[in-house]
N, C-alpha and C positions, 0 to 999 in steps of 0.2 A: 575352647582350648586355646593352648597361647599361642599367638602366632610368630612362626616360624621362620618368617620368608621376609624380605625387605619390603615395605609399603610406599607408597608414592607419597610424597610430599605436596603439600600443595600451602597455597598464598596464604600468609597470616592472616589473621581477623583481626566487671568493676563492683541514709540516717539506719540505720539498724532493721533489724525485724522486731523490735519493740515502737516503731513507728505507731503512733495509736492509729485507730481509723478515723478520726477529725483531719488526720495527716494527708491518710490515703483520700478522703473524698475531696483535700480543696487540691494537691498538687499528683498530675499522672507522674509515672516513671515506664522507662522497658528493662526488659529481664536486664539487659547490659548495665544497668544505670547505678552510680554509687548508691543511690539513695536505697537501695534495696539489696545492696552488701550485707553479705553475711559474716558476724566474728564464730568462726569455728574452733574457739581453743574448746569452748564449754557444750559439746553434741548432749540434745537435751532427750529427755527417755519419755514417750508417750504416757499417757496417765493410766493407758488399758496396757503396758508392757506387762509380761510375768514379773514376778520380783527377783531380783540379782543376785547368785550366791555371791558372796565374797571369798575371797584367800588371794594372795600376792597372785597369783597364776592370772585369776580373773579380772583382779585392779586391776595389775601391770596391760595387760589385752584392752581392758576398756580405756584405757587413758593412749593408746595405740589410736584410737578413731580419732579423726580416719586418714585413711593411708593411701599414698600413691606408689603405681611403679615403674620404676626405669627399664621399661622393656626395650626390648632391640637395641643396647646398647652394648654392657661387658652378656651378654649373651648371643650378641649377634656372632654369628659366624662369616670369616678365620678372625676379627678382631673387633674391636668397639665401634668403628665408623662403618663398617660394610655396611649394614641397614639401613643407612640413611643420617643417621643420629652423629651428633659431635658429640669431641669426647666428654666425658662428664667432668665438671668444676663447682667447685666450692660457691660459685654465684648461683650454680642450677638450684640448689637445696637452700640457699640463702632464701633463692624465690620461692620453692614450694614451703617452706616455712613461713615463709612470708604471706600465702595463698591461705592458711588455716589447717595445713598436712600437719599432722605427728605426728606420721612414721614413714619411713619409704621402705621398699621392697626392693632388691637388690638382687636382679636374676643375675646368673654367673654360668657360661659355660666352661667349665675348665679344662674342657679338652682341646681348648685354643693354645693354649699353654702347659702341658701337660703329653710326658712319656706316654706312647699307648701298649710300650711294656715294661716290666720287672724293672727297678722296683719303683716305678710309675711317676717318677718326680716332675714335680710342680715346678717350673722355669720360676727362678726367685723372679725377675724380671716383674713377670706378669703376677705375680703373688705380691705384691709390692705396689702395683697398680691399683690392684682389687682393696688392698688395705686401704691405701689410699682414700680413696671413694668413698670407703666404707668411713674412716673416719673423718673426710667433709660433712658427712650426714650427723654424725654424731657428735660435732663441734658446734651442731646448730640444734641439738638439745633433741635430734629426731633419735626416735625408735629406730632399729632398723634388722630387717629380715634380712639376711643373705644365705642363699640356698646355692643347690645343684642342680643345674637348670637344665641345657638342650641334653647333657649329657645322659637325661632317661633316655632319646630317643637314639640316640648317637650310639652307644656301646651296653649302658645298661638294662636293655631291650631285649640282649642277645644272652641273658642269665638261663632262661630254660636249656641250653643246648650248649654255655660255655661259665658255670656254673663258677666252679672254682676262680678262673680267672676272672669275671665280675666281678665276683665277692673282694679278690683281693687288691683287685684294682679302687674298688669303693673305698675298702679301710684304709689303704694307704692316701686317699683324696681326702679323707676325712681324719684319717690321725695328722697328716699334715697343715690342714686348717685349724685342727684345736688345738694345735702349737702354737700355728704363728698369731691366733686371734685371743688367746687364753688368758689375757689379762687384759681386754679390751671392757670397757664399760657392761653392766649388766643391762644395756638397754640393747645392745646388741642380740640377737636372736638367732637359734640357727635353724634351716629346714633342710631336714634329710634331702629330698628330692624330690623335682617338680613331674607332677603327673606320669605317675611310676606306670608303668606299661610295662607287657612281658611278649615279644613275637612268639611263636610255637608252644606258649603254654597248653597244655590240656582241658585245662577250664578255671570256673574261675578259684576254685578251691587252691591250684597250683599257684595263680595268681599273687592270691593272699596268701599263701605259704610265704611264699617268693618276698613279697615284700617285706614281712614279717621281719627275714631273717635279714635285711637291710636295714629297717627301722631299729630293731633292736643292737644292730651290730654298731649302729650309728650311735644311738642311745650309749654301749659300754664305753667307746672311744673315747668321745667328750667327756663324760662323767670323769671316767681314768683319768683323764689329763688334768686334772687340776685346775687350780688358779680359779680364776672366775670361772672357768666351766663347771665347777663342781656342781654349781646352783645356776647356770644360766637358763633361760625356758627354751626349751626347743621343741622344735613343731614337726608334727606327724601329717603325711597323709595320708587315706586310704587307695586305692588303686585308681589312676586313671585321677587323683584326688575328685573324686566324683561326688557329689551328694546323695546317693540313691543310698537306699534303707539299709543293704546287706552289708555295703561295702563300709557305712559308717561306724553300724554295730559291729564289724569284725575289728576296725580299728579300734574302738571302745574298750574293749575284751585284750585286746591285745596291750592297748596300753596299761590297762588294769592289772598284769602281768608282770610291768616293770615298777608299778607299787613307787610312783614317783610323781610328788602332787606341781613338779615343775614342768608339763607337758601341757601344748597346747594342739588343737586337733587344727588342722588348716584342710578346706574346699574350693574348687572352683563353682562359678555359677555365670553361664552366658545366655541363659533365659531358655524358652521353651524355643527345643529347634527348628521349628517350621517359623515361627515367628523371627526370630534371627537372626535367618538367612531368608525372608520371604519366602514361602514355597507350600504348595498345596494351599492357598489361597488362605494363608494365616498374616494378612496386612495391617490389622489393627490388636492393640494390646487387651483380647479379649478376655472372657470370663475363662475359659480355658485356656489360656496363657496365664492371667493371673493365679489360676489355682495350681498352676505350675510351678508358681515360683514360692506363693504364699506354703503349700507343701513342702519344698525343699528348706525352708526358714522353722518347718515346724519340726521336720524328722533333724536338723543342728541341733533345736532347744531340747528333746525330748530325749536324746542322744548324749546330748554335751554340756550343754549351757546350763537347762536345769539341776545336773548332778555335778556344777562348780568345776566342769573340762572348758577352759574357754575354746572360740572358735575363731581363726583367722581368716576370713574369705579372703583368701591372697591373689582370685583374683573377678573381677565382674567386668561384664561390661555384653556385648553384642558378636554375637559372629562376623557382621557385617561393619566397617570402617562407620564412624557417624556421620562422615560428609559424603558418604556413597548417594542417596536417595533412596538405599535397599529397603531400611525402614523409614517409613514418614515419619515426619518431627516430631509432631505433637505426638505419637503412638509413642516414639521416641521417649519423650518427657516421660509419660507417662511412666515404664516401664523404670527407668531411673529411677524418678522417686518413690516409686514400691520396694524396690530395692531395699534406700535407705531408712523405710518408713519400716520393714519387714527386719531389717537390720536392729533398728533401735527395741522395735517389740521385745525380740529373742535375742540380744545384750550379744550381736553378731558384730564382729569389727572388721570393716569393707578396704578391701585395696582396690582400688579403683585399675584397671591393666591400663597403659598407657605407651603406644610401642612409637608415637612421637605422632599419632592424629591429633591429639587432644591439645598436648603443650609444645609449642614451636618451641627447640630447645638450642636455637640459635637464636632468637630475637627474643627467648623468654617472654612469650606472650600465648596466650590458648590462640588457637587456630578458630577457635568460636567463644566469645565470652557470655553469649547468652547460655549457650549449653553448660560453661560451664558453672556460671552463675545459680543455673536452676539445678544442678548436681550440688552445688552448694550450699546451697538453701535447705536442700532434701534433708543434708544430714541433721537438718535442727526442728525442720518442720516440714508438716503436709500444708503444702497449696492449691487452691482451686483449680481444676481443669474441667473441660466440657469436651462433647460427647467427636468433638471434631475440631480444627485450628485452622479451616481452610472452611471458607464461603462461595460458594460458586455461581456466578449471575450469568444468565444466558444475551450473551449481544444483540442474539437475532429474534428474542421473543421478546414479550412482556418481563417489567420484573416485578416478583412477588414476592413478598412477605417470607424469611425464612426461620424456621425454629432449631434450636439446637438444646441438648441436655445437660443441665450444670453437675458436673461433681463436685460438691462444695469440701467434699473430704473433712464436714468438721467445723467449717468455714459460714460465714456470711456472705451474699453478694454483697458489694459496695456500691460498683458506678461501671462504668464503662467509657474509655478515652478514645479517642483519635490524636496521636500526637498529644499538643498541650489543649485539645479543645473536650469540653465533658459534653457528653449525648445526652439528652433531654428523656429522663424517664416519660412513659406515656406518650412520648411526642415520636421519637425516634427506635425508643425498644419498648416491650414488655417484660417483665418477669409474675412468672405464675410457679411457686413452689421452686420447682427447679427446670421450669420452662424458660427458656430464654429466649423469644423476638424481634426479630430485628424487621421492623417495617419495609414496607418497599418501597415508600418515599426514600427512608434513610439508605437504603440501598443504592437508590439509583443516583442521591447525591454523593455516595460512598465509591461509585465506580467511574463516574466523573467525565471522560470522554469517550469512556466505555472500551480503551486500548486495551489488545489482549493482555494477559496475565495478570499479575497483583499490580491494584487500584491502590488499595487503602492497608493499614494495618490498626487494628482496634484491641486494646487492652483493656480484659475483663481485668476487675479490681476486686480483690476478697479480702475479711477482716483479715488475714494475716497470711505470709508467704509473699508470693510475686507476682505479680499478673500475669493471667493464659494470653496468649496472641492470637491473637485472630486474625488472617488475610481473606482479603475479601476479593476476589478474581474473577474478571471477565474472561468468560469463554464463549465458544460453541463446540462441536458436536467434530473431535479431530478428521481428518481426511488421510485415508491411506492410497497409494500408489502403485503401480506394479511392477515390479522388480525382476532382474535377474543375475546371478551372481553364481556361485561355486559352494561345497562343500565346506571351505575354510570360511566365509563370511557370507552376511545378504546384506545390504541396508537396504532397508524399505522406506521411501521420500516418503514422510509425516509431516503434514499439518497441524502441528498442535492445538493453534488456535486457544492458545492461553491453557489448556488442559493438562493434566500431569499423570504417567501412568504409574498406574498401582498392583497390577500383574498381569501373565496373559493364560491364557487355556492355552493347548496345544492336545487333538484329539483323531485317534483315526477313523473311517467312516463306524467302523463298531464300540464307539464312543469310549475305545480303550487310550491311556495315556501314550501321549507321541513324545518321545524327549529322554532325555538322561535317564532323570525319573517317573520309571513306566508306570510306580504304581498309583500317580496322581495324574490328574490332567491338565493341574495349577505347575507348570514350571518354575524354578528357580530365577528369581531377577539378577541379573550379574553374571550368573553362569549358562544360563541360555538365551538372554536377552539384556538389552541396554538402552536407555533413549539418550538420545543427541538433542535437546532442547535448543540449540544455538543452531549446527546442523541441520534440522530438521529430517532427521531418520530415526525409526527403530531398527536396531541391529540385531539380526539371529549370531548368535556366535557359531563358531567351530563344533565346539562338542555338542551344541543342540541335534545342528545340520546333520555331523556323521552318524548321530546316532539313530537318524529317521529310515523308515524301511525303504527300498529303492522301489520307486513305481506306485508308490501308495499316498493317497490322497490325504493332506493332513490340510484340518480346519483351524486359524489359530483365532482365537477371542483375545481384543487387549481392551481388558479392563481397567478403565480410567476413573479418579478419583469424586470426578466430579458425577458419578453413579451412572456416565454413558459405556457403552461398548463399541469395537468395532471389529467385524468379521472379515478374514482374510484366509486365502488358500493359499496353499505349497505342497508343490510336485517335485521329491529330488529322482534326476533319471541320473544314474553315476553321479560324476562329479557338479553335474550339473543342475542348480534349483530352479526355478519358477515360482513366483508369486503373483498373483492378484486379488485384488478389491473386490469384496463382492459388488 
């Protein structure tokens, strides 16, 4: 879902993908590195994709990939800087142009600027702004979506129980855009409304009633108005714009109704929910995670894409911020480039959501260039990854030999680097199929004075794409402490010991869930816990703590990535918690 709320800001963070592989085995690169820039004007279609309808509807959409969005900006609420975000300028879209974007998304809440009665007028002011904007984006040759954004949640929410007034509030928001945009370029695009919700509907039948008579009333307005609107595309979505099976085919059927081959169908997609907010002990991008997604890419094509409806995924990305720690990197990657690999199969055109983690929209710089490097790469090709991107050598034992599993996705192994030095096949690794070895010589030169946390960083190299990372990290076996604190927070003094946590249990003696989320025993990372890696604590939050029973013995497991555990009690009596070690 799109977020809502202003997000923390935090400190800033680049020869082609036709590099042959004579390239890749004499000189290494890292994901950041120019030499493995990607030109995104030409997103290239796998060889196994379905084959593509054509008609202007589905050109026009395919030559749209791929697409960024300016979120939390003119949709933040009460005006464009609340969120975080400066104002938007003709240099921002200069630079995603510049990045390999062709198209931006352009959320809008108009009830920033806008009567909330009779006969609902739009503040020219702020309608001036939004032009504005809109036409920066389109002076730099970009597509661009501009919809109606928070105001689903805001007023047109409240349609089951204030029926007429929503409705007329909508037509007047919308006959007033397709006036003042009505002869704006046909690259211009318009979206009814972002993630249409209904409070006190009856179900979902009213749901999709409800929407219906918004998408279609949307639909007459524009058309009516002329000028360029007669033939502009404009994008539908279905409830909640959700990807699930009912909600798709109702919008199918419905637009089949308006007998208009100028429609395009737009979804969101933030992955499978346990995996995207960590929880219930979904921390890697498993086989069921993947069938989650590769599922929702297949009910678009069989939907839409195959019967020549194109599809705008206006918007993807994670429930969880990407610099949070919620999901691991490499899982991270992972999930990404299925996306875009998922995307090109089923001729899906991706808007990347982007509420200013991703693009510092002050210093015009990504907040991470490898991520977004390998997000960039995705839209053109699959690259190798393996079965994990984190190596973990124990300080206080022996070190040994460790294996990991290649996803060549397609690919060839190459080589493997260290910085600018190549590891010695046979000598330093093995590869067997899609076994990968890393000696325990080479390890032990790889961890070096065997200082906690990451030693080394090693880049697997495949015929094509970017290289997987590998860190290679000294640990032991974390240390926890015992605590006492209150209701509103605990920290618990952690020794990390180079280790990194990857979720915790939280369990009553009758081995039922303790926590927010009764029905799992895997809690929520972020919302019921957090590690302080500099600090040295793990944090219970607030909503963990109040929601444990008073006087009942809760066992918590934190499970760390480097495959150890460690076991911890807590006692809240009132306000009061208790922790210990076992």
């Amino acid at each position: 879902m799109t977020h809502h709320l202003p997000v923390a800001r935090h400190r800033a963070r680049g020869a082609s993908l036709a590099a042959t592989a004579a390239l890749l085995l004499l000189a290494p690169a890292t994901i950041g590195g120019t030499a493995f820039a990607v030109d995104s004007t030409a997103p290239t279609t796998p060889t196994d994709a379905t084959p593509m309808v054509h008609n202007r509807a589905m050109d026009t959409v395919a030559r749209m990939q791929p697409s960024w969005n300016m979120g939390n900006s003119l949709d933040a609420i009460p005006d464009e800087t609340s969120w975080g975000n400066p104002p938007a300028t003709k240099a921002l879209f200069d630079y995603i142009k510049s990045q390999g974007f062709r198209s931006v998304r352009i959320p809008v809440a108009w009830s920033n600027g806008q009567s909330a009665t009779a006969p609902y007028t739009i503040d020219p002011t702020y309608l001036a702004r939004v032009k504005q904007v809109v036409d920066y984006a389109l002076a730099d040759g970009l597509y661009v979506d501009m919809n109606v954004h928070h105001d689903s949640w805001q007023w047109i929410t409240n349609m089951p129980t204030q029926h007429d007034q929503v409705l007329a509030r909508f037509d007047a928001t919308w006959t007033q855009l397709a006036e003042t945009f009505r002869n704006e370029s046909d690259r211009l695009l318009f979206e009814s409304v972002n993630e249409p919700g209904f409070t006190g509907a009856t179900g979902d039948a009213q749901k999709m009633s409800l929407l219906d008579e918004l998408n279609n009333s949307f639909h007459s307005i524009v058309r009516r108005s002329g000028g360029g609107n007669a033939t502009r595309l404009l994008i539908l979505p279905p409830v909640g714009s959700s990807p699930d099976q009912t909600s798709m085919e109702h919008l199918a059927a419905d637009m089949a109704t308006l007998n208009d081959p100028d429609l395009v169908a737009t979804v969101h997609y933030y992955s499978f929910w346990p995996f995207s907010v960590n929880i219930a002990g979904y921390t890697t991008f498993n086989a069921q995670t993947q069938q989650d997604l590769t599922d929702a890419f297949n009910r678009m094509r069989d939907i839409f894409t195959s019967k020549g409806i194109p599809v705008y995924l206006g918007e993807y990305g994670l429930l969880s911020e990407p610099d949070s720690g919620i999901v691991e990197r490499g899982e991270m990657l992972k999930y990404f480039q299925e996306v875009a690999y998922q995307a090109r199969l089923d001729h899906v055109t991706t808007a990347l959501w982007d509420d200013g983690n991703f693009l510092d929209r002050n210093a015009l710089q990504w907040r991470d260039p490898a991520l977004f490097s390998w997000i960039k790469s995705s839209y053109h090709t699959e690259s190798g990854t393996a079965s994990t991107d984190q190596v973990f050598v124990s300080k206080s034992g022996p070190v040994s030999a460790q294996t990991l599993t290649l996803n060549l996705n397609g690919t060839d192994f190459l080589s493997i680097w260290q910085d600018d030095t190549r590891l010695v096949r046979g000598r330093d690794y093995a590869v067997s199929g899609n076994q990968l070895t890393l000696t325990a010589a080479e390890l032990a030169k790889l961890t070096g004075t065997g200082a906690y946390g990451v030693n080394s960083t090693l880049q697997v190299h495949f015929s094509r794409g970017l290289p997987w990372q590998i860190q290679v990290i000294t640990n032991d076996t974390p240390a926890l402490s015992g605590a006492t604190g209150t209701s509103d927070s605990l920290a618990i003094p952690t020794q990390f010991h180079g280790d990194r946590i990857a979720t915790m249990e939280a369990s009553y003696a009758d081995g039922t869930g303790a926590g927010p989320a009764s029905w799992t025993t895997y809690q929520e990372f972020g919302t019921a816990f957090s590690p302080d890696y500099t600090g040295g604590a793990l944090t219970l939050t607030s909503a963990f703590l109040t929601s444990l029973k008073d006087g009942a013995p809760v066992t918590l497991t934190f499970h760390f990535w480097s495959g150890t555990s460690d076991t911890y009690h807590l006692t809240k009596s009132g306000t009061s918690v208790t922790g210990t070690s076992s």
